[in-house]
MARKOL-586227 format. One record per residue (C-alpha): residue number from 1; residue in one letter; chain; y, x, z. Coordinates in nm, 2 decimals. Example, Ala and Ser with C-alpha at 12.3 -4.5 7.8 and 13.67 -1.06 7.14 Angstrom:
<rs>
<n = 1 res = A chain = A Y = -0.45 X = 1.23 Z = 0.78>
<n = 2 res = S chain = A Y = -0.11 X = 1.37 Z = 0.71>
</rs>
This chain:
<rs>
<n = 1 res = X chain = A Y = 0.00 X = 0.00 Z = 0.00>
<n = 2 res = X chain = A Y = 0.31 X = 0.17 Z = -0.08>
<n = 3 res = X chain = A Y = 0.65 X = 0.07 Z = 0.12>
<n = 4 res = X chain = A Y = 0.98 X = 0.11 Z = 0.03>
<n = 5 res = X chain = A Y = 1.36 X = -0.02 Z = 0.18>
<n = 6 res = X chain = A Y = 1.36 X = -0.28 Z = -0.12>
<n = 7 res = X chain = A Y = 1.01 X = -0.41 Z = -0.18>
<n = 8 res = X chain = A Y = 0.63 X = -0.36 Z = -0.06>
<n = 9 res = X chain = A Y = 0.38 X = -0.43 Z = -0.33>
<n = 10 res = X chain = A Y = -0.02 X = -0.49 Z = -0.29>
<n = 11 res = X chain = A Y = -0.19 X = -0.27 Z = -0.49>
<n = 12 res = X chain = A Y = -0.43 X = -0.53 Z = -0.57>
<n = 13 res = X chain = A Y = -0.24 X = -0.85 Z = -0.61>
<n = 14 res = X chain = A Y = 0.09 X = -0.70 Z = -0.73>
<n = 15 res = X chain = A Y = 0.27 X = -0.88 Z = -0.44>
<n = 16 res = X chain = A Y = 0.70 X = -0.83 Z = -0.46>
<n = 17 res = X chain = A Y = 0.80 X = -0.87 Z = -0.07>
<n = 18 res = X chain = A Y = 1.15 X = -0.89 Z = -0.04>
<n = 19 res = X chain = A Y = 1.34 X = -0.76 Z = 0.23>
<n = 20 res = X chain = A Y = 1.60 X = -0.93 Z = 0.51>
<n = 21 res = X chain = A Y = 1.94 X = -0.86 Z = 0.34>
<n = 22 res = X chain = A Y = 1.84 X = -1.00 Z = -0.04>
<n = 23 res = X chain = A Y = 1.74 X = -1.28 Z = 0.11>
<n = 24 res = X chain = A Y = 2.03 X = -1.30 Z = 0.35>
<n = 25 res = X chain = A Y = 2.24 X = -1.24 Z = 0.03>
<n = 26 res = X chain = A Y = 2.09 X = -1.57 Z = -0.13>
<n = 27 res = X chain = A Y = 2.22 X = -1.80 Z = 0.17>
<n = 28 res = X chain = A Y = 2.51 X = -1.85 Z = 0.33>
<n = 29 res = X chain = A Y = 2.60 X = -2.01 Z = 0.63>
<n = 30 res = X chain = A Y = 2.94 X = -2.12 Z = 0.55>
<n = 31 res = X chain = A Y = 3.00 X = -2.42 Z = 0.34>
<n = 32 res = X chain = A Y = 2.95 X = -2.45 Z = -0.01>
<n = 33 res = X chain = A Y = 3.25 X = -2.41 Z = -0.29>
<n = 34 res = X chain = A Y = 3.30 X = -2.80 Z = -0.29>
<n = 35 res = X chain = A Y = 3.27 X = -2.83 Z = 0.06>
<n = 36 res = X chain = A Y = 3.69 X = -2.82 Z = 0.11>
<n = 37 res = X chain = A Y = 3.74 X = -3.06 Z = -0.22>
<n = 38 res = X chain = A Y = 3.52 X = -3.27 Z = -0.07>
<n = 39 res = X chain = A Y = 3.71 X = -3.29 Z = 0.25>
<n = 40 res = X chain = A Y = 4.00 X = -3.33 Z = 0.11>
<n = 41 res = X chain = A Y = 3.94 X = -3.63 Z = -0.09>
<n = 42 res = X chain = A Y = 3.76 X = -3.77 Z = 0.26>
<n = 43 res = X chain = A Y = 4.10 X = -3.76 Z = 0.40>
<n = 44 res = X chain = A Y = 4.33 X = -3.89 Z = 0.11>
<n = 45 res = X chain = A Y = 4.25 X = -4.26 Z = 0.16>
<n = 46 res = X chain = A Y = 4.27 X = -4.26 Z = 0.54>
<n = 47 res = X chain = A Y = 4.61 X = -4.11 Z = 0.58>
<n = 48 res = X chain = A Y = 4.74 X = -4.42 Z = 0.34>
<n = 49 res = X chain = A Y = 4.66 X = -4.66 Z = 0.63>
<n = 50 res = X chain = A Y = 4.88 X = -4.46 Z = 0.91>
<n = 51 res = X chain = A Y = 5.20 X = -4.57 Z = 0.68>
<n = 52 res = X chain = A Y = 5.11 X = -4.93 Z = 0.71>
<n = 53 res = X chain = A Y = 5.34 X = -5.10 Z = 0.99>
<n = 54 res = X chain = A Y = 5.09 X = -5.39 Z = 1.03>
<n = 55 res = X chain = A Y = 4.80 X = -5.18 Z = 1.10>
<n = 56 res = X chain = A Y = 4.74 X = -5.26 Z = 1.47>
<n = 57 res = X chain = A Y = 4.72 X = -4.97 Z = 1.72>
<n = 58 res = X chain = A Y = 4.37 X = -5.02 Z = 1.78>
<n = 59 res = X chain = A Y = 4.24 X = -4.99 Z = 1.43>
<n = 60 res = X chain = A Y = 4.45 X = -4.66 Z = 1.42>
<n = 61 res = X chain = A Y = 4.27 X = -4.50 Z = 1.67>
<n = 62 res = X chain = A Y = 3.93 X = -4.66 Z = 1.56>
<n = 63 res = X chain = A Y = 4.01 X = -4.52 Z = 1.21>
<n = 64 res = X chain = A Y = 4.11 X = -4.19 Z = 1.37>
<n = 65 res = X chain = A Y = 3.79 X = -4.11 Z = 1.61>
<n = 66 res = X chain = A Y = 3.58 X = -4.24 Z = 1.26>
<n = 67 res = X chain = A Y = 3.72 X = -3.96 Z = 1.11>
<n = 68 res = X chain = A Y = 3.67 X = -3.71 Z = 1.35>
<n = 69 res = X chain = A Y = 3.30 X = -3.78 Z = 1.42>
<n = 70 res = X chain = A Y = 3.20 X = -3.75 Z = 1.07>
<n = 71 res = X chain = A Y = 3.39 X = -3.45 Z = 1.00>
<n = 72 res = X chain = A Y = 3.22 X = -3.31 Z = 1.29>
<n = 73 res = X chain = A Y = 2.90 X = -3.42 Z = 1.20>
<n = 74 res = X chain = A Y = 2.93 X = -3.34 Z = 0.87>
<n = 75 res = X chain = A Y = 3.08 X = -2.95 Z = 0.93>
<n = 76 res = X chain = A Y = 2.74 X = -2.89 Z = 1.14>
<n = 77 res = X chain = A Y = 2.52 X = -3.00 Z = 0.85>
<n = 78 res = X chain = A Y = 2.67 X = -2.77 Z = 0.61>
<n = 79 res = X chain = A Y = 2.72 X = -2.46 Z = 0.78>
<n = 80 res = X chain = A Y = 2.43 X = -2.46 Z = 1.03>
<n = 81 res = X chain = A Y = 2.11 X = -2.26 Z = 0.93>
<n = 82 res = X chain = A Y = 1.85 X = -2.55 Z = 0.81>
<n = 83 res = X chain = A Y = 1.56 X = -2.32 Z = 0.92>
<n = 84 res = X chain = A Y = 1.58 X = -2.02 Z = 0.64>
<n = 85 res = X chain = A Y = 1.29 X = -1.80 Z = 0.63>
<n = 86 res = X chain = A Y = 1.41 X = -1.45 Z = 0.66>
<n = 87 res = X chain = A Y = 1.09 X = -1.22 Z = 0.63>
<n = 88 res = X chain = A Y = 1.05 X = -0.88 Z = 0.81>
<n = 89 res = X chain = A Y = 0.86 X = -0.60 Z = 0.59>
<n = 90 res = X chain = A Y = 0.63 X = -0.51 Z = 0.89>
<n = 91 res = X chain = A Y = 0.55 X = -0.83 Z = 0.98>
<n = 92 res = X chain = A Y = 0.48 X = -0.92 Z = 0.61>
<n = 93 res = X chain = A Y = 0.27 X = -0.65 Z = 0.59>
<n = 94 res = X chain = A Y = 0.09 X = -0.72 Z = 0.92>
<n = 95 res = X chain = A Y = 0.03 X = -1.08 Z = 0.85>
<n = 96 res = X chain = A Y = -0.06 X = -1.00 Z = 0.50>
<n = 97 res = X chain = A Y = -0.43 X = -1.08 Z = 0.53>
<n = 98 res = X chain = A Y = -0.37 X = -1.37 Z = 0.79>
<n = 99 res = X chain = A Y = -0.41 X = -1.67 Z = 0.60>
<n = 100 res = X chain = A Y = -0.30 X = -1.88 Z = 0.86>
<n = 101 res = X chain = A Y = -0.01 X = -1.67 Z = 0.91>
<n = 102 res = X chain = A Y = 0.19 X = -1.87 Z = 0.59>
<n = 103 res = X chain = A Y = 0.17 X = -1.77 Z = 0.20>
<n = 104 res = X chain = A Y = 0.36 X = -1.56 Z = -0.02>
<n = 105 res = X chain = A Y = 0.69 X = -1.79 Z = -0.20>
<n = 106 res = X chain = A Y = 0.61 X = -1.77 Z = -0.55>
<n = 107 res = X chain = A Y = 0.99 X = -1.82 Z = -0.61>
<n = 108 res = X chain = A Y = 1.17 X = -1.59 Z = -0.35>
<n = 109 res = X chain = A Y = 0.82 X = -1.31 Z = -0.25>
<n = 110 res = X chain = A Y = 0.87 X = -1.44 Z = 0.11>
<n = 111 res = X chain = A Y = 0.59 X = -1.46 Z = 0.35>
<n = 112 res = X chain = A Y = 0.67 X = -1.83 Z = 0.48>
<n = 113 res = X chain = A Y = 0.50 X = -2.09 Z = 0.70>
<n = 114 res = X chain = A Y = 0.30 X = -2.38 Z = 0.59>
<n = 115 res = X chain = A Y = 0.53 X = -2.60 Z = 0.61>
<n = 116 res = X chain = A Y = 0.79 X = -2.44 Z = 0.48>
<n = 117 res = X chain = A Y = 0.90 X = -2.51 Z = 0.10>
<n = 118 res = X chain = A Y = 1.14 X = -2.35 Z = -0.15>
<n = 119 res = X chain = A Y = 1.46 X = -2.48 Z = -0.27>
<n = 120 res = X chain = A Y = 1.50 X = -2.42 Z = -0.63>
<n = 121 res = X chain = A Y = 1.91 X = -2.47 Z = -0.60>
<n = 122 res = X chain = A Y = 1.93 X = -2.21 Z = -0.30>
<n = 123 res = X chain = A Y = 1.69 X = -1.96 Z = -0.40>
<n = 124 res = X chain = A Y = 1.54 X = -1.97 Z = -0.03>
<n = 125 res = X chain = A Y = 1.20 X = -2.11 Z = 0.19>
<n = 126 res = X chain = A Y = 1.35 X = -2.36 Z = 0.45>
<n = 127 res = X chain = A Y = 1.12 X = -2.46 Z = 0.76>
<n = 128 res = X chain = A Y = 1.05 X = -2.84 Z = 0.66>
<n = 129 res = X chain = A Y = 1.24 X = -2.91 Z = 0.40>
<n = 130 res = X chain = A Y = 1.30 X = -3.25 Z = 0.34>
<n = 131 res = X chain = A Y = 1.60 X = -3.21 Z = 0.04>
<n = 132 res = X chain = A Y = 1.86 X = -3.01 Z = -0.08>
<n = 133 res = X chain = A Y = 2.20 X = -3.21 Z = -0.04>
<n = 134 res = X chain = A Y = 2.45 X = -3.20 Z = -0.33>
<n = 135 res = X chain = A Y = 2.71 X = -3.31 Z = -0.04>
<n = 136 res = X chain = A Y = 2.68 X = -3.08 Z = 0.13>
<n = 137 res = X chain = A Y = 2.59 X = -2.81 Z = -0.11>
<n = 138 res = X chain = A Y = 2.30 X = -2.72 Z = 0.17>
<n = 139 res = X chain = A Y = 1.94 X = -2.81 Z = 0.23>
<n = 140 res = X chain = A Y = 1.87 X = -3.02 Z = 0.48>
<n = 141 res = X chain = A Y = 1.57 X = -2.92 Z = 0.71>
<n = 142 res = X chain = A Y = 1.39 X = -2.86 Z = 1.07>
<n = 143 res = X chain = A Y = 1.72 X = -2.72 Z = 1.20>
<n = 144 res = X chain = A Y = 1.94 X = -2.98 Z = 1.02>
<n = 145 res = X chain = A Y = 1.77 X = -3.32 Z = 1.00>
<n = 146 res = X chain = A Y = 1.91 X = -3.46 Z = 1.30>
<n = 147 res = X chain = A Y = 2.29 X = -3.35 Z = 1.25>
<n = 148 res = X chain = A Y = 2.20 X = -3.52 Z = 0.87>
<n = 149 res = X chain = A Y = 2.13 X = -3.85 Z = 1.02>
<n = 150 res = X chain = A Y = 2.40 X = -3.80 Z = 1.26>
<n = 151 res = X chain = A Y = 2.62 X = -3.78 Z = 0.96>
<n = 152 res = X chain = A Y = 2.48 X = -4.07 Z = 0.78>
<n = 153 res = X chain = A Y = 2.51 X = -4.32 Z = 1.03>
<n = 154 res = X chain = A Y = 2.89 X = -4.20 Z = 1.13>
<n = 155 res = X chain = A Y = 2.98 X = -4.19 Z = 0.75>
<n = 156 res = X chain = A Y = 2.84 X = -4.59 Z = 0.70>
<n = 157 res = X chain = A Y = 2.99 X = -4.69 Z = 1.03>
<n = 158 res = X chain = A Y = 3.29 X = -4.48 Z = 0.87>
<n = 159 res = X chain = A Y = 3.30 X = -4.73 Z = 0.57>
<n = 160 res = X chain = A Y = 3.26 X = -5.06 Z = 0.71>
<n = 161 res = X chain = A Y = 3.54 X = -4.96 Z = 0.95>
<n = 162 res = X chain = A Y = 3.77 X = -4.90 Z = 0.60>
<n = 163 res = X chain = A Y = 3.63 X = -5.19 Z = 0.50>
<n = 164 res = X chain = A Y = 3.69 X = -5.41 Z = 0.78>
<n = 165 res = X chain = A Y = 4.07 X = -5.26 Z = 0.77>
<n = 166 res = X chain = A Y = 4.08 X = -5.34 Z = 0.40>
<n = 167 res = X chain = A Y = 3.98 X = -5.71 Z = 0.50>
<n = 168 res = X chain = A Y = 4.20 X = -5.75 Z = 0.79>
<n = 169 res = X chain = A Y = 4.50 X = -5.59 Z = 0.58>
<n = 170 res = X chain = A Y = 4.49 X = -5.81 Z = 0.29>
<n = 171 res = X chain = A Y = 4.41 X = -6.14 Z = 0.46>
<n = 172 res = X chain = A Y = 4.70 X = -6.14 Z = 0.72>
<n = 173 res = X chain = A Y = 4.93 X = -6.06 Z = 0.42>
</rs>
């Protein structure tokens, strides 16, 4: 077996193992390129209601805390780490003949778990991955699932609340 600082390979099976820092170079914990556009459009249609006099005090602050909790919620599913698979040489090496130990990503020449999968948009093996979000420009996994569905439910409680304004609004006009 012959081991180097970029790649190990099996002499038999011509197995590429890639190292920590090209996989690291692949992800990114901070949010994606559309991340910011998409916040910003989030905010545009809220701010209009703050200008309407009618608007009761209330509804302000209702509208406010909305948008708070899902920006929260949403900032924790894109930049928190879903679960990546980062792969030590050694311990790829070690575990090599383990088959229980995971199998070799086809995609990435990472030693993962079982139930880990690759995401073909991030170029990385996530711990349970359920689906790669165009939102959020992330995947959505074991370390992610629950801030996902945080997000979902504040973001649908998030519109009926504009819609309930809307309603409100327009019928006491």
């Amino acid at each position: 077996m012959v081991v180097n600082a970029e790649h190990s390979t099996l002499e038999g099976n011509d197995v590429h193992v890639t190292d920590d820092t090209e996989v690291m170079s692949r992800y990114r914990k901070s949010p994606s390129v559309h991340t910011g556009r998409c916040c910003v459009r989030y905010a545009i249609g809220p701010v209009f209601f703050f200008f309407i006099d009618d608007l009761m005090l209330g509804m302000k602050i209702a509208l406010m805390a909305s948008i708070c909790l899902t920006t929260v919620s949403f900032t924790m599913v894109a930049c928190s780490d879903p679960g990546v698979v980062f792969q030590n040489l050694q311990v790829a090496d070690q575990a090599r003949g383990d088959i229980e130990t995971g199998i070799v990503c086809a995609q990435c020449e990472v030693l993962r778990p079982l139930n880990a999968s690759h995401c073909s948009d991030c170029g990385i093996c996530v711990i349970e991955l359920d689906h790669h979000c165009p939102w959020t420009g992330k995947c959505v996994g074991k370390r992610t699932i629950k801030w996902f569905y945080v997000f979902l439910t504040f973001i649908s409680l998030h519109c009926m609340l504009i819609g309930g304004i809307c309603l409100v609004t327009f019928a006491t006009q």
